[in-house]
N, C-alpha and C positions, 0 to 999 in steps of 0.2 A: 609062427611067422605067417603060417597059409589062413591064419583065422584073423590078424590082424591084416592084413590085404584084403580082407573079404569084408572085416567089419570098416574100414576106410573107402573101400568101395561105395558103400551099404550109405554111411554118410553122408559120400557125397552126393550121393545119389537124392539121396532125400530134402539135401539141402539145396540140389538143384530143383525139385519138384518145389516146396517151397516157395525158395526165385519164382519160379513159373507160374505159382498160383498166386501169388503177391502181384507179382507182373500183370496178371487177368484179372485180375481183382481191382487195380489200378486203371488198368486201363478202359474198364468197365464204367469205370464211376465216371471217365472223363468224356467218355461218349454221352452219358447219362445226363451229364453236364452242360454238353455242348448242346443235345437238343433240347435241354430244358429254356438255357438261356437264349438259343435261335426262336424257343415260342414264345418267352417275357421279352424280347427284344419290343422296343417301341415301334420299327416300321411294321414288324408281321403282327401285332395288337391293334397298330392303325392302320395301313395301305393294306396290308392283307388279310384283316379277319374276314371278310367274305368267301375267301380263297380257301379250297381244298388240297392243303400242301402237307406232305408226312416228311419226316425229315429222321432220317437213319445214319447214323453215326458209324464205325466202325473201325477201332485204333484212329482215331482221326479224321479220314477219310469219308465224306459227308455224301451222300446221296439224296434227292431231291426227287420226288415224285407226286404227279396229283396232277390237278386242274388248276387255271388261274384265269380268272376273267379277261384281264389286259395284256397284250402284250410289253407292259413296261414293268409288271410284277414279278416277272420272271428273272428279272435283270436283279429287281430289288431284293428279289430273295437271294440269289446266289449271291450278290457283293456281301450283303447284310451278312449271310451266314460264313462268309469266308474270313470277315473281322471279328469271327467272335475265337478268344484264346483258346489254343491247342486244334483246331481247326488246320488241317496241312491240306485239303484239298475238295473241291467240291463237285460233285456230278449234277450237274442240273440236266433232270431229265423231267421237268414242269412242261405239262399240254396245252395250250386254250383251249378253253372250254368252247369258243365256236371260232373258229377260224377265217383269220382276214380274209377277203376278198374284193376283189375293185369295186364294187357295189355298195358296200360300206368302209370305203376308206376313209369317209369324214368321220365314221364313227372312232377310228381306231387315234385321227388326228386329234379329236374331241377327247379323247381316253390320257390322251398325252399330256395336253395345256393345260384340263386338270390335274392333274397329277404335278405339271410343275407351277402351277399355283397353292396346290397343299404343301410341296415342300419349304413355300417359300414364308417366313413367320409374317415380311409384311405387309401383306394383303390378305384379304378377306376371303380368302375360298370356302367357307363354308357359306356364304353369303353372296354366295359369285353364281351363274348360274350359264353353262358353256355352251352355244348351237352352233355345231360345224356345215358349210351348205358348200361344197367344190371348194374344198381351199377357205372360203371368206369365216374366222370365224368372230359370233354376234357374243358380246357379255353384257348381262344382267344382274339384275341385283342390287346390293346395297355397298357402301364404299363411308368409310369413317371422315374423310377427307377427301377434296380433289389431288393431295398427291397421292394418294394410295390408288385412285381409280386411275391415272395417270402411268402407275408404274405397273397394276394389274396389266394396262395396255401394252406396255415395256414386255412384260415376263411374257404376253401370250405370244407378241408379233415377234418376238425371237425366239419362238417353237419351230424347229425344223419343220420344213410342210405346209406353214401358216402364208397364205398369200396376201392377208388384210385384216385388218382389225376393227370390226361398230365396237364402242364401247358405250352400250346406251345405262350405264351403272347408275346409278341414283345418287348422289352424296348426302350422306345423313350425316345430324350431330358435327355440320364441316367446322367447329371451333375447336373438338376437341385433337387434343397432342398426338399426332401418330408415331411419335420416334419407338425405335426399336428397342425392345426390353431386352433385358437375359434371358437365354431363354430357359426353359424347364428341365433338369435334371432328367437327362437322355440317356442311354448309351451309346458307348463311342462306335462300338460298330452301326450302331442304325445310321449316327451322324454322319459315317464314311461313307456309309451308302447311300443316302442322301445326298451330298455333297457332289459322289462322282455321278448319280442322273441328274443331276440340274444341270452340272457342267454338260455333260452329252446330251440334252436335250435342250440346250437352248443351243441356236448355230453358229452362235459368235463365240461359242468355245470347245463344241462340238470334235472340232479336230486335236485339239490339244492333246498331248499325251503326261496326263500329269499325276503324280505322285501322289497321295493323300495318307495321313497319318493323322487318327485322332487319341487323344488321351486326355481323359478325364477334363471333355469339352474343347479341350483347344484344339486348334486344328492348325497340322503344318504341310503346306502344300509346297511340292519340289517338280522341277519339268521346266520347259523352259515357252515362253510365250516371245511370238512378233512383235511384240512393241512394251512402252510402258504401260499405255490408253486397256489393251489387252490383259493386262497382268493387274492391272486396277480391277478391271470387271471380274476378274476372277476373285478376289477379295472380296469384291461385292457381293458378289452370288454367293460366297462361300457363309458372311459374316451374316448373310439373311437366312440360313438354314436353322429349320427346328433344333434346339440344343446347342447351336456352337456357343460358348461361351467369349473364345478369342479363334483370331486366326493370325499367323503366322506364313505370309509368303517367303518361301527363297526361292522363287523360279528365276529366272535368269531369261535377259532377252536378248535374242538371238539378233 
């Protein structure tokens, strides 16, 4: 009797070590996982490959470390890596590399408008060319169409910070089509994360507190906006981000 209690013991014992190393072994891979897909994520291949960011996993729990040139990287890194699956939590503990100061505040403004002219598919920011001087900022460059140069002017003068807008852009090739394609085969965390700094960085939706959900391109947005005019532009901005395929509003107006 005393050898079987001992050999049941024995068992279970092993078959909980077992569990335990199956457990670690799992939950290994899935950290492994998460930073592998937080570094093929499409924002940290394009907004951040310049950026010194480690990203360390642990049962879930994501830690963030390093440099980043702007301070809007920081944002995009943490949403980005907080959409990617099995992800429960993120530390962003990301530095910049040199530190705002009122002396270069046009710089930091400048850091911005770019930024929400790359997330935007349709304008031309690789062809855009940004100079911030107190507030006023100047665009350069080339523009497919007068609406596209038109709406470049849209996306910068609704940058939080932006007091004016030159848009001295050039319009080349103005016959040919600017409508908006599908866009490229993304994923849905980079799109989320996208999605929520356009909205916080343009001011006309800046305050909003809104819900984003993407899957496999579509995007469904929940929260509630001031008006119809309001709930429209978020559609808009949403339906012009790199990869959306669809969007889907139910915000509700207040």
């Amino acid at each position: 009797m005393k050898m079987k209690t001992i050999n049941s013991a024995f068992m279970t014992m092993t078959a909980a070590a077992l569990l335990f190393s199956s457990m670690t072994v799992y939950a290994s891979e899935t950290d492994d996982r998460i930073e592998l897909s937080a570094k093929k994520s499409y924002v940290f291949k394009t907004f951040l490959s310049g950026d010194d960011i480690k990203i360390q996993s642990k049962d879930g729990a994501v830690t963030l470390t390093g440099l980043v040139l702007e301070e809007s990287h920081k944002s995009l890194a943490s949403e980005t890596v907080a959409g990617v699956p099995g992800v429960k939590s993120v530390d962003n503990r990301l530095e910049l590399k040199d530190a705002p100061s009122a002396t270069n505040a046009d710089r930091w403004l400048s850091a911005k408008v770019k930024t929400t002219l790359l997330l935007h598919r349709s304008v031309s920011a690789s062809k855009s060319e940004v100079e911030v001087k107190d507030g006023i900022v100047t665009l350069r460059g080339e523009a497919a169409s007068q609406a596209q140069k038109e709406l470049t002017t849209e996306y910068a003068k609704d940058v939080e910070g932006v007091k004016e807008v030159k848009n001295e852009i050039k319009v080349v090739n103005s016959g040919k089509s600017t409508k908006t394609t599908v866009g490229e085969t993304i994923d849905d965390a980079s799109i989320t994360s996208q999605v929520k700094m356009s909205l916080l960085f343009h001011r006309s939706t800046s305050a909003l507190k809104t819900k984003i959900v993407t899957n496999k391109g579509v995007v469904t947005l929940d929260g509630k906006a001031r008006n119809a005019a309001e709930k429209e532009l978020v559609t808009k901005l949403a339906n012009d981000i790199n990869g959306v395929q669809s969007v889907m509003n139910r915000m509700t107006i207040e």
